[in-house]
N, C-alpha and C positions, 0 to 999 in steps of 0.2 A: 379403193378396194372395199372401205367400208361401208361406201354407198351402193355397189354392187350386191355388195353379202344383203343390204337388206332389199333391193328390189326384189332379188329372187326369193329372198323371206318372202315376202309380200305377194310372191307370183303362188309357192306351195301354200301358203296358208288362205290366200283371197281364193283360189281355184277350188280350195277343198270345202269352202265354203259354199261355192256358186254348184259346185256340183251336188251337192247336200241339197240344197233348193230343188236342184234339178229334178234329182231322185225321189225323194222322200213329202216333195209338197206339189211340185208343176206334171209331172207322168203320168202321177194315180188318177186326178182330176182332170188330165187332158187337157191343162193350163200351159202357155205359151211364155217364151221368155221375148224379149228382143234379139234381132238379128240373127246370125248364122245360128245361135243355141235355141234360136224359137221356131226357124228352120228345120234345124236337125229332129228338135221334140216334136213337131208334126209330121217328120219322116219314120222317124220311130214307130208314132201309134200309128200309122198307117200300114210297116211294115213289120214292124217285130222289134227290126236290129237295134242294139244299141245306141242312144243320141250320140255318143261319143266317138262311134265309126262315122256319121254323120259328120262334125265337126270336122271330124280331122281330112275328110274326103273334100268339103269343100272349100278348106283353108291354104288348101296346097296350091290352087291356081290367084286364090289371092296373093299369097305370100311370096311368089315368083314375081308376079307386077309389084309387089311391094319391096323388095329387096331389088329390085330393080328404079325406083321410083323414090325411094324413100331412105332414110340414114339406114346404116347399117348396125347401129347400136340399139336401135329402135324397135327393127325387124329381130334379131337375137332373140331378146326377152320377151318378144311376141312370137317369134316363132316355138319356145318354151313353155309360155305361157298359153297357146294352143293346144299343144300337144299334154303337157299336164294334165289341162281339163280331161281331153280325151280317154287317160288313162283313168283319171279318178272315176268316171263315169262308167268305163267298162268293167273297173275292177268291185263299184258299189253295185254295176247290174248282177254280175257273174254271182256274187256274194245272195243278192235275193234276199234281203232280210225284213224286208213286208214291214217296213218299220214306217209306216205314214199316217197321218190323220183322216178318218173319216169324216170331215168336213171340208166343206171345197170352199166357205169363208174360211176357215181360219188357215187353209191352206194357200191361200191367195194371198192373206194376210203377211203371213209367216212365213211363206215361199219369198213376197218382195222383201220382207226384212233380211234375211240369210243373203238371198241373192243380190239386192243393194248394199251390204254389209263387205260381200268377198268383193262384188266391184268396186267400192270405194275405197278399199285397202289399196288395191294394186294402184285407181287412180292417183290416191294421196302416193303414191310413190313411182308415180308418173311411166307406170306402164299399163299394156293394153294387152285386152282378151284375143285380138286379132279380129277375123270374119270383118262386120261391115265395118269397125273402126280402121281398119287399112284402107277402103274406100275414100270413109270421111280423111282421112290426113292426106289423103293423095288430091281431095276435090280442094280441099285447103291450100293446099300446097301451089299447086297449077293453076287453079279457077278462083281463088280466091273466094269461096263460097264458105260459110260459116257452119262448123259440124254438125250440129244441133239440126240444122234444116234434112239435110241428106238423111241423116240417123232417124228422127222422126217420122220422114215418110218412108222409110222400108219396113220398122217396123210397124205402121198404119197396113202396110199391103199383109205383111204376117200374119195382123191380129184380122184383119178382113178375111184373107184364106181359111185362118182358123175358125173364124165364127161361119164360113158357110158351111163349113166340112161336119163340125161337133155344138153346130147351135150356137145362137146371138147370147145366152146366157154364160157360154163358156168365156169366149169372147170380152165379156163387161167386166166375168170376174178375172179375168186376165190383165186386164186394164187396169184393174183393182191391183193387183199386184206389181204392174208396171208402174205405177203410180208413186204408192208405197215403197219401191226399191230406190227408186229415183232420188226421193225423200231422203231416206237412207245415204246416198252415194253423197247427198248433198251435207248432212249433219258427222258422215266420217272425215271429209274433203274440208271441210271448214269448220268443224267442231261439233260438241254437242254442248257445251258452252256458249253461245253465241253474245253478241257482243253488241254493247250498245253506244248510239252518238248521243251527249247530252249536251243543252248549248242552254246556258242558262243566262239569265239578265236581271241584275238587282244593284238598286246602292248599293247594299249590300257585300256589294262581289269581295272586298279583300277578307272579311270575318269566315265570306263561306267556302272561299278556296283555301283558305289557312286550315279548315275544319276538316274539308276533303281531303287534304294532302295527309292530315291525320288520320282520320277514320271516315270514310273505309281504306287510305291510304291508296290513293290514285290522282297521279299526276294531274295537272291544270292549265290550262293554257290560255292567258289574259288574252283577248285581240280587241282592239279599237274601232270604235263602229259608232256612227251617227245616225242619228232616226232620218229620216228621210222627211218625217213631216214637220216635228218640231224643229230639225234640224241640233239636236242635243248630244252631244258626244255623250258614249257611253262606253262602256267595258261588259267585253259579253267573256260569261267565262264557258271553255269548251271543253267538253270531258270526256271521254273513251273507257268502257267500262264493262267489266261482266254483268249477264242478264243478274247474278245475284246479288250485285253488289248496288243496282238501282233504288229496290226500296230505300237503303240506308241510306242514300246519298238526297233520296226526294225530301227524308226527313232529316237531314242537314238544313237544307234549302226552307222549307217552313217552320225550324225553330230559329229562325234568323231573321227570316221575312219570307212572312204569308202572303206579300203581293206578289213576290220574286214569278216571273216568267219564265219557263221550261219547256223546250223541246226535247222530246226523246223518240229515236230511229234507230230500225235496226243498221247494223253494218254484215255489209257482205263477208270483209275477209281484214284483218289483223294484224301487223308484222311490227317488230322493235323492241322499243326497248319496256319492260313490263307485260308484256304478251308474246306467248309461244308460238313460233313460226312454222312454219310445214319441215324445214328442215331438221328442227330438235325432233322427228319422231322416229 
């Protein structure tokens, strides 16, 4: 029940998001979103009517193959989370309140931030806008084909339509904002903390894992490892950590020893015991 109450959080608050974007940064400038909302926004400026009549017009023959194709838990909160947008978008047209910036950088800008912001909300909580993502789960599903590909090229064909129709400049800065939102979808989805692999190698190792496990207080993990060339048993020690908690730990490692060897890479994604998982949100 209570993973329910927040999806649908997630669906009123990511929607009212994306629709804000919609409105108030991608319209005025004739800036294009992805998929059926980049769709609908060059149906719009061509004829008047709301993107939101748009949305919801051609979501309906998706959603029919999709609830036919696909779970039925899936389709729900996408069939919601369509129609949401919908409304937010007719009800912030009908309202008219000219509340946009007159720059088409910073609204390209600020258009993908709002608009990768509402989508990675609902993503982090594992539902969808509908339009092409009922596609992608469908090609997934059947064809085994990878989402990201399908998603990519329709909106390639979008921002192509769009830049013959309102000029290659429109177009680039749309790009701009597809770009930036993506970004966005990415640092809500997996953090804005991001997290780092440190693999470090020293005599050393017991003083400086003692030191870590103190300050900055991040776990350790000894693993046994021989050089390849000398053939010399070693102990490398491996550490998982916040971006902010690197400086501290690099100057651990060189008030111990200054020859100490260190690799540091980002990590994609997190989960256990000392870092917060997608499900605590």
């Amino acid at each position: 029940m209570e993973k329910n109450f927040k999806k649908i959080l997630a669906i009123v608050f990511g929607e009212l998001i994306c629709a804000l974007a919609i409105t108030f940064f991608f319209v005025p400038h004739k800036l294009l979103s992805g998929g059926v909302g980049g769709i609908s926004i060059l149906l719009q400026l061509l004829t008047g009517y709301s993107t939101g009549v748009f949305i919801f017009l051609i979501n309906i023959p998706l959603a029919i193959v999709g609830f036919k194709r696909l779970s039925k838990s899936f389709m729900i909160y996408t069939f919601i989370s369509y129609n949401l947008l919908s409304l937010y978008l007719l009800i912030l047209n009908k309202l008219n309140l000219n509340f946009w910036v007159d720059d088409i950088l910073l609204s390209s800008v600020f258009g993908g931030i709002f608009n990768g912001l509402g989508m990675g909300i609902m993503f982090k909580n594992s539902t969808s806008q509908g339009g092409l993502d009922i596609i992608a789960m469908i090609l997934r599903k059947e064809k085994n084909i990878s989402i990201s590909t399908p998603l990519m090229m329709m909106n390639f064909v979008v921002v192509l339509i769009g830049s013959t129709i309102f000029g290659v400049t429109r177009g680039m800065y749309t790009l701009i904002a597809m770009y930036i939102g993506y970004q966005m979808v990415d640092k809500v989805v997996l953090g804005f903390d991001t997290k780092k692999q440190i693999i470090i190698i020293s005599k050393e190792y017991e003083k400086i894992a003692q030191k870590i496990l103190v300050d900055p207080h991040r776990g350790v993990t000894m693993l046994n490892a021989r050089g390849a060339f000398t053939g010399e048993q070693k102990e490398v020690l491996y550490v998982v950590a916040y971006s902010r908690q690197v400086v501290r730990i690099k100057q651990v490692v060189k008030e111990i020893d200054e020859k100490a060897f260190i690799s540091i890479s980002d990590m994609v994604e997190v989960s256990g015991k000392g870092f917060v998982s997608d499900e605590d949100f």
